[in-house]
N, C-alpha and C positions, 0 to 999 in steps of 0.2 A: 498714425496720422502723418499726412505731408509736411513736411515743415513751410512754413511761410514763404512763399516768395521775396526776392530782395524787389526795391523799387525800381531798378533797373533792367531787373527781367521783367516786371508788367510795362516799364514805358517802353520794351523791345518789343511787346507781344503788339500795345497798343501802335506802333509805327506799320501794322501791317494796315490799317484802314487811311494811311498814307496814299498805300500804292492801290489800292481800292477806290479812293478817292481820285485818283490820275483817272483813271476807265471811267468812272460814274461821272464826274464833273465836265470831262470833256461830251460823254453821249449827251449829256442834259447842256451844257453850253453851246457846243459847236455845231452837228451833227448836221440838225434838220441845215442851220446854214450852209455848211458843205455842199450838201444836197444839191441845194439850189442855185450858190454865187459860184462852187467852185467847178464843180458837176455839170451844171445844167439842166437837174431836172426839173420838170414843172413842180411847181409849190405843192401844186392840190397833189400831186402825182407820191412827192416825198411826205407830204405828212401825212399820207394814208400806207406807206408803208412803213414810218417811224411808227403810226397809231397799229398796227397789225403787231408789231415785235416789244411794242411796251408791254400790250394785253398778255400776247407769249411770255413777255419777261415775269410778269406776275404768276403765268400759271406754273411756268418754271422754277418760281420761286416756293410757291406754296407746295408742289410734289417734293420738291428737297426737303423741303422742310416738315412734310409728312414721314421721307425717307427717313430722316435725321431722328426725327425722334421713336418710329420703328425699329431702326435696325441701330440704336446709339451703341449698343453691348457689341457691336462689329467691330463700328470704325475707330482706327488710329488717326485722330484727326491732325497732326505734324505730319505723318508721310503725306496725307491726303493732300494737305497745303502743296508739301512740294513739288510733288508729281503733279498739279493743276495750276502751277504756277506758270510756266513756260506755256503749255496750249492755249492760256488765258490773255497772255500776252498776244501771240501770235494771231488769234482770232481780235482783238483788239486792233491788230494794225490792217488784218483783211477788209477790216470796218473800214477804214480809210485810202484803201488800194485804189487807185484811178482806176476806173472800170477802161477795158482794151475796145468791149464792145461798145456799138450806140444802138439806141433806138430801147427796144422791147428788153435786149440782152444784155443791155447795161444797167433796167432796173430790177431783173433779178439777180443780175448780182451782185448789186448790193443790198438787196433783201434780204437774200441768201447768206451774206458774211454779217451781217446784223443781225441774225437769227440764231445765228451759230454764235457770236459773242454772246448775248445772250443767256443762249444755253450755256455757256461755259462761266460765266460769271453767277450764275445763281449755283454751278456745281461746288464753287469754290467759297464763293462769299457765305454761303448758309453755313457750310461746316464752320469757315472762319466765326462769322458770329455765335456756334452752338460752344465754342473754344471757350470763349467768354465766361461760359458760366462754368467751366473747370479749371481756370487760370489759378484760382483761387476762392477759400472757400469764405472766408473774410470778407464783410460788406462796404468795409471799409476801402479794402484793395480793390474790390470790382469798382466801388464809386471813383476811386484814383484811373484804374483803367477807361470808365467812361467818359469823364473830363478833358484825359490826355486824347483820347480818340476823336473827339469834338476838334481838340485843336491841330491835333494831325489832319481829319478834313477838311477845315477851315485854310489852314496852309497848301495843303495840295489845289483846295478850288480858287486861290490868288493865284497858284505858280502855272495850273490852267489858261487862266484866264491870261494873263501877262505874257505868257510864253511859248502859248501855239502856235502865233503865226511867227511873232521878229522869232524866236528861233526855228521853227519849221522853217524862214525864207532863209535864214542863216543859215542853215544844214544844206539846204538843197539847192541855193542861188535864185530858188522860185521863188512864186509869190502867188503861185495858181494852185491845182489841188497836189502839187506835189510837196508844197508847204506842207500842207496838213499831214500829209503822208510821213515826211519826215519827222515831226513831231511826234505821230505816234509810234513812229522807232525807238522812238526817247523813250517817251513816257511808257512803253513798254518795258523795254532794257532796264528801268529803273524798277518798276514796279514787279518786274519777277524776280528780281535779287532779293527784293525788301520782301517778298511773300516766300522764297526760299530761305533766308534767312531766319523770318518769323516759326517756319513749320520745321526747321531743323533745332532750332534751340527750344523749341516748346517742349513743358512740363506740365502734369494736369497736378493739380491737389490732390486730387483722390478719385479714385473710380468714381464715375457717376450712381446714387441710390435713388432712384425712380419706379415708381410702380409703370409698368405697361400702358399707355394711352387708352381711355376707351375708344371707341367703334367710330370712327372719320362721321358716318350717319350720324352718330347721336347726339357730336359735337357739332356739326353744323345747324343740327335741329336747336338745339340747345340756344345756338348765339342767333337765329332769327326769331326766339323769343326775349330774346334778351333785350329790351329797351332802349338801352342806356348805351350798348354795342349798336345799333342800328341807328338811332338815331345821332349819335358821336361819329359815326363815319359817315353818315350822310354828309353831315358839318364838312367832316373831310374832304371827301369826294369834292363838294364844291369849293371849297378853300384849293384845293389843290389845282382844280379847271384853270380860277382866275387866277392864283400865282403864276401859272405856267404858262398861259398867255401872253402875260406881263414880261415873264423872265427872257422866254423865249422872242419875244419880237425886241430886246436890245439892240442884238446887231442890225436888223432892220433900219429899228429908228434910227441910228445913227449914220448910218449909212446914206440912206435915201432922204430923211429928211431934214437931217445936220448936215449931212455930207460931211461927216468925221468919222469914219469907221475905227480910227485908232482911240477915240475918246469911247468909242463904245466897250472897246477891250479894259482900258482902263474902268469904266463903269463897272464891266463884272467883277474887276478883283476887288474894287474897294466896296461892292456888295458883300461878297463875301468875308472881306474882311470883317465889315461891321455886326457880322453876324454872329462872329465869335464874343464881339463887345456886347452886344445887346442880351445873352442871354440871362446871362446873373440879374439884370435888371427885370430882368421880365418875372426871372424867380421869385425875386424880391418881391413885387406886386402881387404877385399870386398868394403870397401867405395872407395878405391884407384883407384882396378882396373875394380870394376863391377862384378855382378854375374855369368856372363858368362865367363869372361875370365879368372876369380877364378876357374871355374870348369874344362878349358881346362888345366892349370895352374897344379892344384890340382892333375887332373888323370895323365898330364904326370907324376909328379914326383912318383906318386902311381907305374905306367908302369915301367919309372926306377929303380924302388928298387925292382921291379919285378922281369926285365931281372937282376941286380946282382945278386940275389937269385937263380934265375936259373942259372949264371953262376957259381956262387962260392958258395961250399958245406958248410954248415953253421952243424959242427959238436957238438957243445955246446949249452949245453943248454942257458947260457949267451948270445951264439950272436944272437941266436935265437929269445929270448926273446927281445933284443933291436932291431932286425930287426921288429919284432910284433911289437911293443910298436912305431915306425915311423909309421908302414902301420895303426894304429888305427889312428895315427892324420891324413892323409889322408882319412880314412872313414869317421870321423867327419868332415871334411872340404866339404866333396861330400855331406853328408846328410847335413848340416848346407847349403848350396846353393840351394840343389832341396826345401826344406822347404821354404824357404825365397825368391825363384820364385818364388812356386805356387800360392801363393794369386794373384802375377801379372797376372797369367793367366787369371783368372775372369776379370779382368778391358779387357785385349786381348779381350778376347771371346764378352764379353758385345759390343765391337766397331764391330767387325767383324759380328755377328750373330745378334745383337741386344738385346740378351737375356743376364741377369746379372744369372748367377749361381754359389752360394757356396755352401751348404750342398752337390751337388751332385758330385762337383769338391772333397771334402775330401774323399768321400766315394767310388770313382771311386779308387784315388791315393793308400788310403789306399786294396781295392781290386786285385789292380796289384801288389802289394810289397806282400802281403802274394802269389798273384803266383811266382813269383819270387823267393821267400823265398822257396818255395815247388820246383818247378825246377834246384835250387842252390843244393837243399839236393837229389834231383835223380843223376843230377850231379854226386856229390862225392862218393854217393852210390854205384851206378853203373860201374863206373869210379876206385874204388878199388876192387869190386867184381871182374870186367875183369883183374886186375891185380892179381887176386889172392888172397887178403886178407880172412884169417882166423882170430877171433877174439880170441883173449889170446894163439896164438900160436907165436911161433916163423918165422917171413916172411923172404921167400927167396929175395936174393939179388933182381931178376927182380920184385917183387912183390915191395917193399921199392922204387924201382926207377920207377915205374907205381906209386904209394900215390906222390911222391916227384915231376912228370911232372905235374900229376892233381894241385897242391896247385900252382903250380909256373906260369903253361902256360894257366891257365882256364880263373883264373882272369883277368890274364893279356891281352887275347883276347876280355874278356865282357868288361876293362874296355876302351880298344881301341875303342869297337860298341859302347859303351857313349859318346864318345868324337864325331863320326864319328853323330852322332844324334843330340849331343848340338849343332854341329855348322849348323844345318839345324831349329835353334831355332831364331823364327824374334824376341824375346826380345831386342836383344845386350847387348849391354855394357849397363849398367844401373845404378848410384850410388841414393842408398837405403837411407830411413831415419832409422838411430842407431835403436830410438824404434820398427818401424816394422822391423829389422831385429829380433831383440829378439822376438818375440811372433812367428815370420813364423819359428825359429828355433827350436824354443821350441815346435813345433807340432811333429816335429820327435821324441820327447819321448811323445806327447801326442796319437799320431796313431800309434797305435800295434793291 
């Protein structure tokens, strides 16, 4: 047997969803923005190619993760890390290249380097997270690893948010899309040292002991009998729509109808920040009332500070932000519940179907959240294009109040079909044991 890891070989292992967190938090922060304020391209035009490469990001993700768990007796998952660490980077900064051309040839290419991050991010990230469960074989030390990886995400999506643009304009003297460009020079250079780093000092516990997956068929058949799997990711699917709406039109609002774009930057990190505070809370609640009624629980009050939003005009950037800063602990309370159900599903499905499946329950969840993720951004796209939006111009009154029903009543309807979903979910009421609520939560920053 391997001997134990020390604790500061899992918090080296865990700093690799650091530089993980740099790529993920900027594509889901910045991206579609670029697009459109720094780029110029039409709204409708970028979220339909952001909605094209999420969908890819997900199909990408689930073949890795069908590969991963086929061929696991292959891979050496530390050399893997290394040698995908630099391309990963690289493709990350393509994402952000000012396109040379215009027109037609400047939107494939950056469809084209957004398809290829992407693809390289689901090659790296899936092994990285299959690491996980041979860091060590002690429940203990993986719940320490999922904690610390929490707060290494939560840290990298402030230091995103904060420091794309004043250092991108710092790096570069710009303040157009060469900002952005220069930041992910950064956040690359840093994030393949720390995933070089991580794949060269990695040690597993012990050989992997797994029987063979059964047959891709008989597990998907499996989880569209399963109840309690479909209708828990419906819940998802739409909790995911309207967070994403919301997340996504920050810079927007701040911008066009604050006219503070620097208070919006500020808005994301201390989003994110609160998100790392809010979770143990939410834990806490869930032993009380159960996972389900946490989530019916959860979206109402989300719905309510919805409908106030839409009733009362939120003129400051201040109230703004403290309106943001409650709906983030509501996202965190929704994704801390679907995580920390899923696992229950498998045991569901195994009584029902007879069939025990996990690799393909992750790879399924993770697949519908990047459609989600892609249909949330057509949404909003679209949804201000019809209202008129022009990017760095000044919006007429009907156009401001089309961005302001999208952010207020989108949400608000998906997170209503969650709720109308969860309670067609046979779990119930369920009180959790503490540790597995940590590790089922901590997937939610584990699957991107």
């Amino acid at each position: 047997m391997s001997p134990r890891p020390t604790k500061a070989r899992l918090l080296l292992f865990a700093f690799g969803d650091f530089a993980f967190n740099l790529y993920w938090q900027s594509i889901m922060l910045f991206l579609l923005f670029y697009y459109t304020d720094a780029i110029d391209l039409p709204i409708a035009v970028a979220a339909t190619t952001y909605m094209i490469a999420s969908v890819w990001d997900g199909v990408a993700n689930f073949i890795a993760g069908v590969l991963v768990d086929r061929k696991q007796d292959r891979f050496r998952y530390g050399p893997l890390l290394v040698a995908g660490a630099v391309p990963l980077g690289v493709m990350f900064v393509l994402t952000y290249f000012p396109p040379i051309a215009s027109g037609g040839w400047a939107i494939a290419s950056v469809f084209s380097a957004h398809l290829l991050f992407r693809t390289a991010y689901a090659g790296v990230n899936v092994p990285y997270l299959a690491m996980t469960a041979r860091i060590s074989a002690d429940p203990g030390d993986r719940a320490f690893v999922a904690g610390v990886r929490m707060l290494f995400g939560t840290a990298a999506a402030v230091m995103v948010a904060l420091c794309t643009i004043p250092v991108g304009r710092w790096l570069t003297g710009s303040s157009d899309a060469s900002a952005y460009f220069g930041a992910a020079i950064l956040f690359a250079g840093v994030g393949a040292a720390i995933l070089i780093l991580v794949g060269a000092t990695y040690r597993e516990a012990a050989p992997p002991q797994r029987p063979l997956p059964r047959s891709l068929q008989a597990a998907l058949l499996s989880l569209l009998r399963n109840r309690a799997f479909v209708t828990l990711n419906a819940a998802m699917m739409a909790m995911i729509v309207g967070i994403t709406v919301l997340n996504k039109s920050v810079l927007y609002y701040f911008k066009y109808l604050l006219n503070d774009p620097d208070a919006g930057q500020l808005a994301l990190a201390s989003m994110g920040l609160v998100g790392g505070i809010a979770i143990p809370l939410w834990m806490l609640l869930g032993r009380f009332v159960g996972m389900r009624a946490l989530w019916l629980i959860t979206a109402g009050l989300g719905m309510a500070g919805l409908l106030a939003f839409a009733a009362v005009h939120l003129d400051s950037a201040r109230a703004m932000q403290l309106f943001l800063i409650g709906m983030q602990v509501i996202i965190v309370g929704l994704n801390f519940v679907f995580w920390a159900m899923l696992p229950n599903t498998i045991e569901y499905g195994e009584r029902e179907t007879g069939l025990h499946v996990e690799g393909t329950v992750f790879g399924v969840a993770a697949l519908l959240q990047r459609i989600a993720i892609g249909i949330a951004t057509a949404i909003l796209g679209w949804s201000f294009a019809s209202a008129g939006y022009v990017a760095n111009a000044q919006q007429t009154a009907a156009t401001l109040a089309g961005m302001r029903a999208t952010v207020a009543l989108v949400p608000l309807v998906f997170l209503a079909l969650s709720c109308a979903a969860m309670l067609l979910n046979p779990l119930g009421r369920e009180r959790q044991r503490l540790g597995r609520e940590v590790e089922g939560s901590a997937d939610a920053v584990a699957l991107r």
